[in-house]
C-alpha positions as CSV (number, residue, x, y, z in Angstrom):
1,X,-5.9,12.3,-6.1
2,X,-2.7,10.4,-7.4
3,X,-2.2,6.4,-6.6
4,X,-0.3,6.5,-3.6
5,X,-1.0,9.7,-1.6
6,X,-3.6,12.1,-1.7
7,X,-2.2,14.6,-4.1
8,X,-2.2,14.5,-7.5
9,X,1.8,14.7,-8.0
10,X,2.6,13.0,-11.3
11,X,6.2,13.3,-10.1
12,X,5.5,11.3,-6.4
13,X,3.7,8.5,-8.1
14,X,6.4,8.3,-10.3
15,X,9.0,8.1,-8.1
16,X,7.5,6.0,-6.0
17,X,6.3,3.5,-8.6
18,X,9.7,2.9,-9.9
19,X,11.3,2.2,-6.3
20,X,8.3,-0.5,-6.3
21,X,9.5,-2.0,-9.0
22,X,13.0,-2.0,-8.1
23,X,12.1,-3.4,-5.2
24,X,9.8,-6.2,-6.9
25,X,12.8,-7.1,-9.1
26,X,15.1,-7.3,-5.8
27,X,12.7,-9.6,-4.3
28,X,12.2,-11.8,-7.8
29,X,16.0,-12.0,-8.2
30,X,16.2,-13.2,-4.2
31,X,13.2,-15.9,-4.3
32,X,12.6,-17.2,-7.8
33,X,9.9,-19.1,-8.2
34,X,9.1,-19.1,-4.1
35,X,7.8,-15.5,-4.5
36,X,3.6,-15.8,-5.2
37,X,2.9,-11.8,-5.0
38,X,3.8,-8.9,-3.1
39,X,1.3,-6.2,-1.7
40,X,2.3,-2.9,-0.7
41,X,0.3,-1.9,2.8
42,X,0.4,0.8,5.5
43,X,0.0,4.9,4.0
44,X,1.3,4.5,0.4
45,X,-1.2,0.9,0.2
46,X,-4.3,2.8,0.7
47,X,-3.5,5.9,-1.0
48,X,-2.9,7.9,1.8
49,X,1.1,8.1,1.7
50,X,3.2,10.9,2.9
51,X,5.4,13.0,0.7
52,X,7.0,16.1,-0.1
53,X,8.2,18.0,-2.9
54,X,11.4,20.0,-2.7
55,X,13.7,21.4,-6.0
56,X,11.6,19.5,-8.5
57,X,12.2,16.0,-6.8
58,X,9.9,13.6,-4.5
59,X,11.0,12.6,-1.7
60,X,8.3,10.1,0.2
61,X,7.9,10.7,4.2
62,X,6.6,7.0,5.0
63,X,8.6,3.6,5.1
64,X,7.6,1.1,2.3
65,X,5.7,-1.8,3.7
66,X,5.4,-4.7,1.8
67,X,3.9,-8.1,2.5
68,X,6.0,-11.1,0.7
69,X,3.6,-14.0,0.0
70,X,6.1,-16.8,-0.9
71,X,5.3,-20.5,-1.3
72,X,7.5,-22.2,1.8
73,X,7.6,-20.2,5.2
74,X,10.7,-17.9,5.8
75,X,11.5,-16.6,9.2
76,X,9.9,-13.1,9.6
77,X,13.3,-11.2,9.6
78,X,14.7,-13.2,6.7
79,X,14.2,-10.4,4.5
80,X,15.3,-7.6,6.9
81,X,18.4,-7.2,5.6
82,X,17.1,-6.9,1.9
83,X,15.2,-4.2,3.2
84,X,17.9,-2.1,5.1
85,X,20.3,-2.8,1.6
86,X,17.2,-1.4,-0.7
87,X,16.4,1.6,1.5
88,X,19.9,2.6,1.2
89,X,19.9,2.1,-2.4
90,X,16.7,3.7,-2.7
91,X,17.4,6.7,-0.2
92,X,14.5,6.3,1.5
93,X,13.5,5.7,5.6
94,X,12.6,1.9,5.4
95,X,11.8,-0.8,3.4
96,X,10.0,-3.3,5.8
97,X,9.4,-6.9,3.8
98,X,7.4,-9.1,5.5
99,X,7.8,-12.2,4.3
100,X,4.1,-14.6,5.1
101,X,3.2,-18.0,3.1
102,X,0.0,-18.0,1.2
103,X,-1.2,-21.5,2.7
104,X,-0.8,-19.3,6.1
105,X,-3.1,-16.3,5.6
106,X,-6.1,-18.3,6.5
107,X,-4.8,-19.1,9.7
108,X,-4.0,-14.8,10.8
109,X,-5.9,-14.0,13.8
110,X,-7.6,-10.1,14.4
111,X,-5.0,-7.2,14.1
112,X,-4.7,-3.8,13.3
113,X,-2.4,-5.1,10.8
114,X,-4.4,-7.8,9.3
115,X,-7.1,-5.7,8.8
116,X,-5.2,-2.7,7.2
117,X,-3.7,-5.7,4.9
118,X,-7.1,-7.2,3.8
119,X,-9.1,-4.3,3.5
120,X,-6.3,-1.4,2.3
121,X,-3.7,-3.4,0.8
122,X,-2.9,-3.1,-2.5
123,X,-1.4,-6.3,-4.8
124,X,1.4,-5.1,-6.6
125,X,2.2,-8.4,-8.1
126,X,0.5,-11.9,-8.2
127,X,-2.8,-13.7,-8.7
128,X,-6.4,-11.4,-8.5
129,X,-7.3,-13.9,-5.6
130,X,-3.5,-13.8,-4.0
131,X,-5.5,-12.7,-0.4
132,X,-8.4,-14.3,-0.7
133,X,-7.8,-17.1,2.1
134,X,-6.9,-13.8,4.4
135,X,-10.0,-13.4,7.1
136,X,-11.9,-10.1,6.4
137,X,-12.0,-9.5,10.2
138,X,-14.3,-7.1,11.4
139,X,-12.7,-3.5,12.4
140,X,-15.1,-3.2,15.8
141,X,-13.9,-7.4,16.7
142,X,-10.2,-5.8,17.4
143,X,-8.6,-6.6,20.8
144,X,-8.1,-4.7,23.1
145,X,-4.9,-5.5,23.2
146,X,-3.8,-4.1,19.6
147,X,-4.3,-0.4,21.1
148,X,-1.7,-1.4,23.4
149,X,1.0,-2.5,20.9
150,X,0.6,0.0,19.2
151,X,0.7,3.3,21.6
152,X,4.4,1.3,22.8
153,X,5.4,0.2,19.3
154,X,5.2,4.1,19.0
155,X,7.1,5.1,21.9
156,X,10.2,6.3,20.1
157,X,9.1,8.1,17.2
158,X,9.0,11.4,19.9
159,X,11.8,10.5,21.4
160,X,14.0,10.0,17.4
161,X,12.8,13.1,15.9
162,X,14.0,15.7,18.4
163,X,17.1,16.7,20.5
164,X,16.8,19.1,23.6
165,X,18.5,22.2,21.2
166,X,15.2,21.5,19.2
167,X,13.1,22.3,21.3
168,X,14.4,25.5,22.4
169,X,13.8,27.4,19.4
170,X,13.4,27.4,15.5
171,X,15.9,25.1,13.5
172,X,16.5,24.4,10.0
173,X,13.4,23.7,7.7
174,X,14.5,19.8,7.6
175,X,14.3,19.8,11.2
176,X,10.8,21.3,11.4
177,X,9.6,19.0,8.6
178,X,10.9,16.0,11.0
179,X,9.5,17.2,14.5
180,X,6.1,18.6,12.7
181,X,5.7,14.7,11.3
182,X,6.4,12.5,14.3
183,X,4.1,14.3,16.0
184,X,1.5,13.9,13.7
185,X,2.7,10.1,13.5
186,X,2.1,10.0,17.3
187,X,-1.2,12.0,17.4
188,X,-2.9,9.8,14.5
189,X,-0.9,6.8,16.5
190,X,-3.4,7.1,19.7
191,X,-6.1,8.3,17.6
192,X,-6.1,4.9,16.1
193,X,-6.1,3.0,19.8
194,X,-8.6,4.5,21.3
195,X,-10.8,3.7,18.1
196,X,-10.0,0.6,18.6
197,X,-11.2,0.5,22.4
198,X,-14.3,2.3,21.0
199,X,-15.1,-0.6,18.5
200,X,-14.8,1.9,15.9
201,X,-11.5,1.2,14.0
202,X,-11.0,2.2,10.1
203,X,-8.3,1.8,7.7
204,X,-8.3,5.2,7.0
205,X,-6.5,8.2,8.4
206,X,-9.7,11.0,7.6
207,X,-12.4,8.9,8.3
208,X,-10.5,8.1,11.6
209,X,-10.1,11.9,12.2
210,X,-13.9,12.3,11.5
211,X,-15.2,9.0,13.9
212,X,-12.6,10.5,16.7
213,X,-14.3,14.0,17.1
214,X,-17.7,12.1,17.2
215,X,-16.7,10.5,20.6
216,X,-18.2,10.4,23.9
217,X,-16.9,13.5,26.1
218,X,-14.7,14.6,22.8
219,X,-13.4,18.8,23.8
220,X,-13.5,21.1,20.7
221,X,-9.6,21.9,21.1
222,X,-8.3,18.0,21.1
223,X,-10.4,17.8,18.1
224,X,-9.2,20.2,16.4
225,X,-5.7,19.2,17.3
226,X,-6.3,15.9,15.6
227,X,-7.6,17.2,12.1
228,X,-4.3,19.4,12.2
229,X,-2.4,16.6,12.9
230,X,-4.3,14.2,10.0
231,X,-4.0,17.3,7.5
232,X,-0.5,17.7,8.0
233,X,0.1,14.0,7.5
234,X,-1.4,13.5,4.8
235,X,-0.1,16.9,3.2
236,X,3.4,17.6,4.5
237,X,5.3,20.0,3.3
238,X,7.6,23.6,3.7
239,X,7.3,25.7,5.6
240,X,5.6,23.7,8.4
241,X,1.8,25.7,8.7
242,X,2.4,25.7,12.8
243,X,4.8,25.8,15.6
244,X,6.7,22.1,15.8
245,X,7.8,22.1,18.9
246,X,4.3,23.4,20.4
247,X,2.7,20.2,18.4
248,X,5.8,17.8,19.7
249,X,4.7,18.7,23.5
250,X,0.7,18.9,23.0
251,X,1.4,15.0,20.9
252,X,3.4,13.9,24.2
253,X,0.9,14.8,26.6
254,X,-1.8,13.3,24.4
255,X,0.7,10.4,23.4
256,X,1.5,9.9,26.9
257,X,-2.2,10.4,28.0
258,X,-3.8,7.7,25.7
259,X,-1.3,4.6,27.0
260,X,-2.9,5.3,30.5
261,X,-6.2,5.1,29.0
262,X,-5.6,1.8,26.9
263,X,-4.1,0.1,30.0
264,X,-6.5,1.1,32.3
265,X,-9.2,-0.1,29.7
266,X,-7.4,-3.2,29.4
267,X,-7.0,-3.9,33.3
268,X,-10.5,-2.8,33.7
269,X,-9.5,-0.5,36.1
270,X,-8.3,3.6,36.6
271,X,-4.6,3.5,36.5
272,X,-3.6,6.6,38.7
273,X,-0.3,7.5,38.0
274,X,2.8,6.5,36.4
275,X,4.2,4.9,39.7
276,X,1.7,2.3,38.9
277,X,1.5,2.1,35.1
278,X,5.3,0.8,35.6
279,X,4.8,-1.5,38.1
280,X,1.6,-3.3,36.1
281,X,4.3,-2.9,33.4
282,X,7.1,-4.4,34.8
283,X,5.4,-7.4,36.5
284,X,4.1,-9.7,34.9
285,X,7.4,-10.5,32.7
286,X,10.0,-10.9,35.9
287,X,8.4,-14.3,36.8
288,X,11.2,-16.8,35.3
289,X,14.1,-14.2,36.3
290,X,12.8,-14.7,39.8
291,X,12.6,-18.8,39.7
292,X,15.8,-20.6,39.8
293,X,13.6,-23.6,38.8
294,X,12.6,-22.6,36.1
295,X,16.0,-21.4,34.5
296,X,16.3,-25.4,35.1
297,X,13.5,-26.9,33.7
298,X,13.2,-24.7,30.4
299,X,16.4,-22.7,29.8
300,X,15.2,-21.5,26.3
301,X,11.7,-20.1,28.3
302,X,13.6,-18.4,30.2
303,X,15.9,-16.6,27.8
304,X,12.2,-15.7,25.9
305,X,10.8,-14.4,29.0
306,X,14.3,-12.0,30.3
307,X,13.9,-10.7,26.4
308,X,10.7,-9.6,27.0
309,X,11.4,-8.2,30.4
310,X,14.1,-6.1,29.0
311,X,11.9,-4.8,26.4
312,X,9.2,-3.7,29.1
313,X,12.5,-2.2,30.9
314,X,12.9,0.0,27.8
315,X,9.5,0.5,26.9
316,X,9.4,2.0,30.7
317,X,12.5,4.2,30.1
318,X,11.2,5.8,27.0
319,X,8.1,6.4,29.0
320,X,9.9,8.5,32.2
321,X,12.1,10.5,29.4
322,X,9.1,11.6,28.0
323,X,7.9,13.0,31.5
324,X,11.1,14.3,32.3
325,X,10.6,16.6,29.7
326,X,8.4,18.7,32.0
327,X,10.3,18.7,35.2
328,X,12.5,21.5,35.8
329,X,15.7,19.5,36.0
330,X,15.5,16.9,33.5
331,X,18.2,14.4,34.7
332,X,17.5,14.8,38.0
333,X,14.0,15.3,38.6
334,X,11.8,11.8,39.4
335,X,11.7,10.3,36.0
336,X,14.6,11.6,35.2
337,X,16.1,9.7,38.0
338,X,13.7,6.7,37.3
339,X,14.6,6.6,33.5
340,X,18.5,6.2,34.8
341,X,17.7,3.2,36.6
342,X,15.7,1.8,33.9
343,X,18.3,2.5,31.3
344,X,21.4,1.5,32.9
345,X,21.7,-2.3,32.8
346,X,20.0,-2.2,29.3
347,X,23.1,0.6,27.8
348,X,26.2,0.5,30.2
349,X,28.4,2.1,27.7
350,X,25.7,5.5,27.5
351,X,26.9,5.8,31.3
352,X,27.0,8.8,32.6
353,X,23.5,10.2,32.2
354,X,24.1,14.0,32.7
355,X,21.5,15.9,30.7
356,X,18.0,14.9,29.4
357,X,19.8,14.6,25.8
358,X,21.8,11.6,27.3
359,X,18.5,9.7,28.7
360,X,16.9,10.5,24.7
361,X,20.0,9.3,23.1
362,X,20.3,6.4,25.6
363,X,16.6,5.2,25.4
364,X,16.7,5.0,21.8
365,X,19.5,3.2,21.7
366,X,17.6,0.8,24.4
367,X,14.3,0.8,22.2
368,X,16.6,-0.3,18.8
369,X,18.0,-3.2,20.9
370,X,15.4,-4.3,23.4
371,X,12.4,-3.1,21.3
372,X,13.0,-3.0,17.4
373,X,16.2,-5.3,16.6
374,X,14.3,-5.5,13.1
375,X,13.2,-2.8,11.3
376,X,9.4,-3.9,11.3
377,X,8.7,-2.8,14.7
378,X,7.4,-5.9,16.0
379,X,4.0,-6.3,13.2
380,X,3.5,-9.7,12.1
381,X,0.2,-11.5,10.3
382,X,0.1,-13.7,13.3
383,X,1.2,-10.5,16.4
384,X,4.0,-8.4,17.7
């Protein structure tokens, strides 16, 4: 087993070691004596990173996701655009730095993330008791709630990795890789939300896999589907060892399957269809857009509050462009149609919406702007 994946690759923990410590140097060159530690979370943290192997070279799969423990309190998208210029330099998919001060860790509430921190983080740099003050919050106290941010803080990894010519037949081996891994991303995604209904939550990806298939009214063949999916995450490579685009639809309908099950759970009530998933959605956020007064009385609560409805606009797009996948007519079947609606006041200039390619292209542009203006996709110590 090597440091940062499961593999014992000399050349991946290699490769990756050294971006780390570019990337330490970056950040110890940027904040001087304000930088305490850093700790390097998510896949790579625990030891359960994603990467390939191709001509000799490594070449990791996951973002880098790194928690900056400073001395004084930066704003949590200070360092995003150290993290977009160190990627690039880097070649990699992200570097997400998320900058937290030490004197505020005991203060972090119950999250996915906090527990994945405390419990599979890994210091890179710093003092032995540099998380110490962080809460060692018990996996089965998670909220509800953190199932549901993170089945939508998932929503476009589908909708990125493929184009309608993809899923019409075999592509390059790049483009396998990429469809093969999102839905694995997706699959492992709502594995980890309905653990967390379940009161049964762990930091890692196999013992996840193995708690899942011991559920309550748990089928053989989603089972299954799940270890094929965790296998494949945790050893990707060439060729991809099953059909892509079979695995991108059976992840959608599963994806798509498990955010009706986490809101229902949540409501405490049997959401029925998508008709009123959307409308449960959409509600609660349009109160200030509707009240004159209130644009009045608290201008910069109301600016807060349209933000957030335009990200539950988007959210709801990306949701009907996934559906439209199985109607006949894409563009113009029901949530091809609804996904239209949705989408045009948040992109005007992706007018006209002609083929189901458009409504992808046009809800991930939404999703970058309404959704995820920052690379970190909306995880903080303290919540999305």
């Amino acid at each position: 087993m090597g440091r940062f994946t499961i593999r014992d690759e000399p050349e991946v923990d290699q490769r990756i070691s050294a971006d780390l410590a570019r990337i330490e140097r970056a950040l110890a060159e940027r904040l001087g004596g304000d930088l305490e530690g850093l700790v390097l979370v998510g896949g790579f943290g625990r030891g359960e990173g994603s990467a390939i192997l191709a001509k000799g070279r490594a070449f990791p799969l996951n973002d880098y996701d790194l928690v900056v423990v400073t001395r004084s309190r930066l704003d949590p998208v200070a360092l995003a655009p150290a993290g977009e210029a160190l990627a690039r330099e880097l070649g990699i998919g992200g570097v997400d730095l998320l900058p937290v001060r030490r004197e505020d860790l005991a203060a972090a509430g119950p999250s996915i993330f906090n527990v994945d921190l405390k419990r599979g983080g890994t210091a890179l740099s710093g003092p032995e008791d540099l998380l110490d003050a962080l809460p060692d919050f018990e996996p089965s106290s998670l909220p509800a709630e953190e199932a549901s941010v993170l089945v939508l803080n998932r929503l476009p990894c589908l909708l990125e990795s493929v184009r309608a010519e993809d899923l019409e037949g075999p592509g390059p081996p790049s483009r396998e890789l990429a469809i093969g891994y999102a839905a694995a991303k997706v699959v492992l995604a709502a594995v980890e939300a309905r653990l967390v209904l379940a009161g049964a939550y762990d930091t890692s990806y196999q013992e996840r896999a193995a708690r899942f298939t011991c559920l309550e009214n748990m089928t053989s063949g989603r089972a299954s589907f799940v270890q094929e999916m965790t296998d494949f995450k945790l050893r990707p490579g060439f060729p991809v060892p099953f059909d892509p685009r079979n695995a991108w639809t059976r992840a959608r309908s599963f994806f798509l399957g498990m955010i009706l099950d986490v809101s229902s759970h949540i409501r405490g009530e049997k959401i029925p269809d998508w008709d009123r998933w959307e409308a449960l959605h959409l509600s609660r956020w349009f109160f200030f857009s509707r009240r004159a007064a209130n644009r009045i009385l608290s201008p910069r609560k109301y600016r807060d509050w349209t933000a957030l409805a335009r990200r539950r606009r988007a959210e709801a797009a990306e949701v009907h462009v996934l559906l439209a996948v199985q109607e006949g007519d894409a563009a113009e079947g029901k949530h091809g149609r609804r996904a239209r609606e949705l989408l045009g006041p948040l992109v005007p200039e992706s007018r006209p919406f002609l083929t189901w390619e458009h409504h992808r292209r046009a809800a991930v542009v939404a999703d970058g702007r309404h959704v995820h203006p920052h690379e970190r996709r909306g995880e903080t110590l303290f919540g999305p």
